[in-house]
C-alpha positions in Angstrom: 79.7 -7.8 15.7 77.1 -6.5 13.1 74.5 -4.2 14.8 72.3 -6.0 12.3 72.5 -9.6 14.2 70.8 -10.1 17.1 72.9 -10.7 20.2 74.3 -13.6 21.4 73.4 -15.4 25.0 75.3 -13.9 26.9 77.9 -17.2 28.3 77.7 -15.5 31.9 73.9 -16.0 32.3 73.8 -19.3 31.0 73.6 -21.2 34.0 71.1 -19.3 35.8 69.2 -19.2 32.6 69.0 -22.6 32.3 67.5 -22.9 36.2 65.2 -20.8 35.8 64.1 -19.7 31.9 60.8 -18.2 33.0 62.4 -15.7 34.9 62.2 -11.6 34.5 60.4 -11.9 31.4 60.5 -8.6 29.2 57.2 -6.5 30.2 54.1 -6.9 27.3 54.1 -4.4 24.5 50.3 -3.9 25.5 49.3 -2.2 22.0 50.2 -5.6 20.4 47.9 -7.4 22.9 45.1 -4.7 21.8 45.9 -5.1 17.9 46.3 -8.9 18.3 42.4 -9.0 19.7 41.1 -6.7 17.0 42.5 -8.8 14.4 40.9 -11.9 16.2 37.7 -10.8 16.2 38.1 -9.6 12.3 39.0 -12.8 11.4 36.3 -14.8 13.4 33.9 -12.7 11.2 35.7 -14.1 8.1 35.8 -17.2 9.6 31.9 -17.7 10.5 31.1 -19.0 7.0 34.1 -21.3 6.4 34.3 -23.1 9.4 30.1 -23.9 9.1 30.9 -25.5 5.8 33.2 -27.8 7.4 33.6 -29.3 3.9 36.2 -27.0 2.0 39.6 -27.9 2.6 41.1 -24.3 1.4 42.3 -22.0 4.8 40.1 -18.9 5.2 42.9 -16.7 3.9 41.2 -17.5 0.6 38.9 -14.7 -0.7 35.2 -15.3 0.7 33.6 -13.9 -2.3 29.9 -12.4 -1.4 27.0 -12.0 -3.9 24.5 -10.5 -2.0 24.0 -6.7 -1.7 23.8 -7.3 2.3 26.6 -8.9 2.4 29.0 -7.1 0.0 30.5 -5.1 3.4 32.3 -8.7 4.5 33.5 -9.0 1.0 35.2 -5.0 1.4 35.8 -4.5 5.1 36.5 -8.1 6.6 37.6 -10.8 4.4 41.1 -11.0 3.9 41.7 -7.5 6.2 42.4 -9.1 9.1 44.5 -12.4 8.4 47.3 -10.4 7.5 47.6 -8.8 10.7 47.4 -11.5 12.6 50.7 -12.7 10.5 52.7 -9.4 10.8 52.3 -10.0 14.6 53.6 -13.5 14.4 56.8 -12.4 12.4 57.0 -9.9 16.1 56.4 -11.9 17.8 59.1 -14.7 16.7 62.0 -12.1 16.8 60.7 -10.6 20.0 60.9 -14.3 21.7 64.1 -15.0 19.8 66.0 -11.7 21.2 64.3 -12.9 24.8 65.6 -16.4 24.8 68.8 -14.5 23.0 69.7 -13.4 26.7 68.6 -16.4 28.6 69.5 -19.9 27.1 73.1 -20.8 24.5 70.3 -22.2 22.0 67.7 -19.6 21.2 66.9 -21.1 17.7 66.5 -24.8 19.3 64.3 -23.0 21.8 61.9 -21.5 18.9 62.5 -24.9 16.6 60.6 -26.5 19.3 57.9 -23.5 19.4 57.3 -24.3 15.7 56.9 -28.0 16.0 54.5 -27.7 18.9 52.6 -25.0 16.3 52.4 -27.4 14.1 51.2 -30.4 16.3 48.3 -28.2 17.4 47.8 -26.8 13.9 47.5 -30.8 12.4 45.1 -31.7 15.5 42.9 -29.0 14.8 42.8 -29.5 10.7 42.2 -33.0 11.2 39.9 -32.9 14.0 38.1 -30.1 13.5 38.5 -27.7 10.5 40.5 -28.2 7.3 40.8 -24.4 6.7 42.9 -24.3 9.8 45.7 -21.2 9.5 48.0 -22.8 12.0 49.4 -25.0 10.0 50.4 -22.9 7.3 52.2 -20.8 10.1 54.1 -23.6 11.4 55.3 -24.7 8.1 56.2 -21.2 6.8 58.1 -20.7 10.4 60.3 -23.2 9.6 60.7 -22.7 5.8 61.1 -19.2 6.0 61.2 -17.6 9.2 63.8 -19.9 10.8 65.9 -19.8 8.5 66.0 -15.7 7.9 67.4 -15.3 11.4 70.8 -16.0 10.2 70.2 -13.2 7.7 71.0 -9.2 8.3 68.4 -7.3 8.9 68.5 -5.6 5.6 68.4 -8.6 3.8 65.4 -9.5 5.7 63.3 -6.2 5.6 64.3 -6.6 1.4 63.1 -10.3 1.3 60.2 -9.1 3.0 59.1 -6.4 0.6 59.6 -8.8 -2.1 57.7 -11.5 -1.2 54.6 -9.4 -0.2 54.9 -7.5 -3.6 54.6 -10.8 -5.6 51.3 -12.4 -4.8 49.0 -9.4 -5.8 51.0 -8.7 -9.1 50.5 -12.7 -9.6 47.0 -12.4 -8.9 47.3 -14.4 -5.7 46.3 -14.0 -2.3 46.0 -15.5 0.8 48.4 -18.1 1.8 51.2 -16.9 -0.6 51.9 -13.4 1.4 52.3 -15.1 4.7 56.0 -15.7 4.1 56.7 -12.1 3.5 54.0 -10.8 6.3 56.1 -12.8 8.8 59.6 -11.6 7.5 58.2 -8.3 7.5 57.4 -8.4 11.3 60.6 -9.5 11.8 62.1 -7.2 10.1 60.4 -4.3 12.2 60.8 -5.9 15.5 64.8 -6.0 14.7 65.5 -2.5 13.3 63.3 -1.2 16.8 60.4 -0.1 15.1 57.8 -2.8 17.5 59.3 -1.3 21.1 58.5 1.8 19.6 54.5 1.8 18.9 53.9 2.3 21.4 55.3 6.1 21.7 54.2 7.1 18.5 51.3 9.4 16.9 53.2 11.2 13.3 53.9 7.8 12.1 51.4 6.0 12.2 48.7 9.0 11.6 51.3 9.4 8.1 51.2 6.0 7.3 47.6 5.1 7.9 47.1 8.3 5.3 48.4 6.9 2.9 47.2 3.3 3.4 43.9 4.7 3.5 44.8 6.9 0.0 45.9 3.5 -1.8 42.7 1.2 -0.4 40.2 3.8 -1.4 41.2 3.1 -5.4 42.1 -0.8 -4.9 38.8 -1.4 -3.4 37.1 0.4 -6.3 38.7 -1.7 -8.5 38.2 -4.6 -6.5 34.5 -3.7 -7.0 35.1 -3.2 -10.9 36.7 -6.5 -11.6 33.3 -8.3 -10.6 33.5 -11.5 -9.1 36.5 -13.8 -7.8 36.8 -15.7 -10.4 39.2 -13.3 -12.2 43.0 -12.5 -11.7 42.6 -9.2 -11.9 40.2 -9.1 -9.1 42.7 -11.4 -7.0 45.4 -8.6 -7.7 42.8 -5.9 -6.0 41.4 -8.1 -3.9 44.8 -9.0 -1.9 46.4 -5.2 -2.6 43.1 -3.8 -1.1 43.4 -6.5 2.1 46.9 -5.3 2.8 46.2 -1.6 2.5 43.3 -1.7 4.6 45.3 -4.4 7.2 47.8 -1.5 7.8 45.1 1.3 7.8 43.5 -0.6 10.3 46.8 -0.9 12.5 47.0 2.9 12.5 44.0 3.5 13.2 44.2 1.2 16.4 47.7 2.6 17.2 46.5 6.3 17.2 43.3 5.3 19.1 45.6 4.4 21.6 47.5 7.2 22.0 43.8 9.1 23.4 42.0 8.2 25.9 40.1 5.8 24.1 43.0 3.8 25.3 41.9 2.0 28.2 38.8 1.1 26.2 40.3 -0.5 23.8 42.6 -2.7 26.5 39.7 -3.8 28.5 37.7 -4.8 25.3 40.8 -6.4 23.1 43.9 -7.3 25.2 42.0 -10.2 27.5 41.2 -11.8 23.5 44.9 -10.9 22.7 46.7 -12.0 25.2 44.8 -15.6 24.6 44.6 -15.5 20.8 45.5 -19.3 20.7 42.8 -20.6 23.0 40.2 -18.1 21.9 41.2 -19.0 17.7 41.2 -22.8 18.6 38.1 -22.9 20.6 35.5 -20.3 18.3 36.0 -23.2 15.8 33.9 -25.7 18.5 31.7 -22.9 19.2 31.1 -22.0 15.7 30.1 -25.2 14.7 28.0 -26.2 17.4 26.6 -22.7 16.5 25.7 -23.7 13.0 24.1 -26.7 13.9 21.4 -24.9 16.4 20.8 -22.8 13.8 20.7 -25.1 10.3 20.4 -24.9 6.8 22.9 -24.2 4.5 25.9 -21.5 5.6 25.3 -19.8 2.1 22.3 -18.6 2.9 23.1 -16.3 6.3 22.6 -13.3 6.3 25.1 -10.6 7.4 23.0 -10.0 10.7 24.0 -14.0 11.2 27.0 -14.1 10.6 27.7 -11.2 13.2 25.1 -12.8 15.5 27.2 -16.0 15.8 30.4 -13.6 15.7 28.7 -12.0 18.9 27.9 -15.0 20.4 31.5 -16.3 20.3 33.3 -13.4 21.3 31.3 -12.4 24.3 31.9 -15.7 26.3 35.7 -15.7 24.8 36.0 -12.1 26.1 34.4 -12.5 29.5 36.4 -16.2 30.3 39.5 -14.5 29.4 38.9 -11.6 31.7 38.6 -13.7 34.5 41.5 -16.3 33.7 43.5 -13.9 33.1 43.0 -12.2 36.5 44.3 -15.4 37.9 46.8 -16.5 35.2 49.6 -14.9 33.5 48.6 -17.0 30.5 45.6 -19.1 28.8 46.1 -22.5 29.2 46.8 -23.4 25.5 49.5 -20.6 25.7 50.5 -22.1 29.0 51.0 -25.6 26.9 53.1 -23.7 24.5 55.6 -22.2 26.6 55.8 -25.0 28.7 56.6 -27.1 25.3 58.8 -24.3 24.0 61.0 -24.3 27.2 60.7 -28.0 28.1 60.0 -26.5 31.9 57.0 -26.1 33.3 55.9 -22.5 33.9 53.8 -20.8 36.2 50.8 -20.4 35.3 48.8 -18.7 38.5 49.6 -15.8 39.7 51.3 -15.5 43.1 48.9 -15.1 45.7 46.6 -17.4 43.8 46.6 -21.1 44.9 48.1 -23.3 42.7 46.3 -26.7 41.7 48.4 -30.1 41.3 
């Protein structure tokens, strides 16, 4: 067998995987809990305005272009910086689950089939419900279009796929939705040649690669600025390039933080949001809009202070319920719903010692 493929389930363990599936899970890579909650609260901030319009129907990975001087920072700093993130760490994610379930049921890809499908129940509920510039959706769909699929590929023919697909959007003058495919290939692809269960052991690379990140978005965000507003391709070309140099220069810059010791800082502020990205993502849309109808008047006109205002006001609940859950969970419940439709078992969610209700 190929290095290059993942392993198969092992036929010995099959039996006592199917008993009991929630057992000995792999420990929590906790710098991807940390990263995760940065990029949540990033993209709440990009969020703020779209979700109080409640009328566009485009997802929020669509540039948010800014006119005002005050708020030319979002337009630089936030919007579109943080989305993409969030989808390298769902390409991980995938292929870290996949190698999991790899070792503990005979039908890993039936077990992440189902993952997808309950993605994209939720995902549906929550654009029809609540907000149609719901991201979910798009992640579901892309899962099983592309991410599916590219496990029966070869790493290499993955990582290549990858670099392709993430190329072709800004060259296009696209952005947004269209690099999803090759964000989530791309995590993938670092999860299977090792790179993810190494982050967290790491300083040279990512202090080399968040260098030169930082030495291609200084230029792309100066001609972001120079190819005036969004109406033009070229400034979807710098707009998207810029996003993705300054996603991964953000990374490092997280990763390296963590390696000081800044790092239990950063855990206590960002892994309770990160460890409950889907209930915290799902619920600041409720919070938002009740949010924007205490305050009024049109979206458009908030100011930057605003928008950070209602920012603050949804994180710091988020952050303090998921604290506490999480003291007497091993999951948030819309995480706990997942699994539990993921594995078709119920799992545990209090932790032992804790009593359990029902």
């Amino acid at each position: 067998m190929s290095r290059e493929e993942l392993p198969p389930a092992p036929q010995a363990r099959h039996a006592t995987a199917r008993e009991r599936p929630h057992a000995a899970p792999r420990p929590r890579i906790a710098a991807l809990d940390v990263i995760r909650g940065f990029a949540l609260c990033g993209i709440l901030l990009a969020n703020v305005k779209p979700i109080a319009h409640m009328g566009g129907t485009a997802p929020a990975v669509q540039p948010v272009v800014t006119t005002g001087q005050g708020d030319a920072w979002l337009g630089l700093f936030v919007d579109q910086r943080f989305f993409p993130i969030f989808s390298l760490l769902f390409g991980i994610g995938f292929s870290l689950l996949l190698a999991s379930a790899a070792d503990r049921v005979p039908r890993p890809r039936l077990l992440l089939l189902r993952r997808l499908l309950a993605l994209l129940v939720l995902g549906l509920a929550h654009m029809f419900l609540l907000w149609r510039g719901d991201i979910l959706t798009v992640y579901a769909v892309v899962g099983l279009l592309v991410l599916l699929p590219s496990t029966w590929l070869p790493r290499r023919a993955v990582a290549g796929l990858a670099a392709v697909l993430i190329a072709l959007p800004p060259i296009l003058g696209s952005n947004g939705v269209p690099l999803v495919p090759g964000l989530f290939l791309l995590g993938s692809a670092l999860t299977r040649y090792g790179v993810t269960g190494r982050i967290e052991h790491s300083t040279r690379v990512p202090a080399a690669l968040g260098l030169a990140f930082t030495a291609g978005a200084v230029p792309a965000l100066w001609l972001q600025i120079e190819s005036g507003d969004g109406g033009t391709g070229a400034f979807a070309s710098w707009f998207a390039l810029a996003g993705l140099l300054m996603a991964g220069a953000y990374v490092c810059a997280v990763l390296l933080l963590l390696r000081t010791p800044l790092r239990p800082v950063l855990q206590w502020v960002f892994a309770p949001l990160g460890r409950m990205a889907l209930t915290n993502y799902l619920s600041a849309t409720v919070l938002v809009l009740v949010a924007a109808r205490l305050i009024g008047g049109s979206p458009d006109g908030w100011s930057s202070a605003t928008v950070l205002l209602i920012a603050g006001a949804v994180l710091l609940p988020q952050w303090l319920l998921s604290a506490l859950w999480l003291r007497h969970c091993h999951q948030g419940p819309l995480e706990w719903l997942w699994r539990w439709a993921t594995w078709t078992t119920r799992p545990p969610l209090r932790r032992p010692g804790t009593a359990e209700s029902g």
